[in-house]
Phi, psi and omega in degrees: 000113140351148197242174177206130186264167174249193198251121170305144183271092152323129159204153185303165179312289197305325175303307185327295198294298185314315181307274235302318177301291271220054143265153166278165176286146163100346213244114211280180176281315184311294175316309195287323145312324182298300191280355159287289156340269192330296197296305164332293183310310162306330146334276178326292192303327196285311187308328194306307193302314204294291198292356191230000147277358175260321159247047178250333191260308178297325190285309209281315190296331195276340196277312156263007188042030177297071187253164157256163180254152156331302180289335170300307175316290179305309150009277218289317183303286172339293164325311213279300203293329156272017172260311177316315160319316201282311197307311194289015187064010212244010176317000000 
């Protein structure tokens, strides 16, 4: 497979210098650009996923009028947190 370059990236002096910092041994500028890249994007793809099951979700509740209330919701949160307090002894 064929490599592909990206369009160079202009950054101010000082943005240079921090990347330069912030590199690990062994570990080049180009790589830390790469692996930043690569980790954005799987951000990006996850937030993406996040937003269109909420509103996939939203879509199905309007359809079916299937709702939770604010107290219900919180109930339930309440409930989680103190049965997770109680495993960690923290009753």
């Amino acid at each position: 497979m064929k490599t592909a370059t990206l369009p160079a990236l202009r950054v101010s002096p000082e943005l240079r210098a921090a990347a330069e910092q912030a590199l690990r041994p062994d570990e080049t500028l180009s790589g830390l650009m790469e692996a930043s890249l690569r980790s954005f994007i799987a951000q990006r793809e996850t937030n993406d996923a996040f937003i269109e099951r909420g509103l996939r979700a939203r879509d199905e509740a309007q359809r079916s009028g299937d709702y939770t209330t604010v107290s219900e919701t919180m109930g339930s949160l309440r409930k989680m947190s103190a049965a997770a307090k109680t495993l960690r002894g923290k009753a």
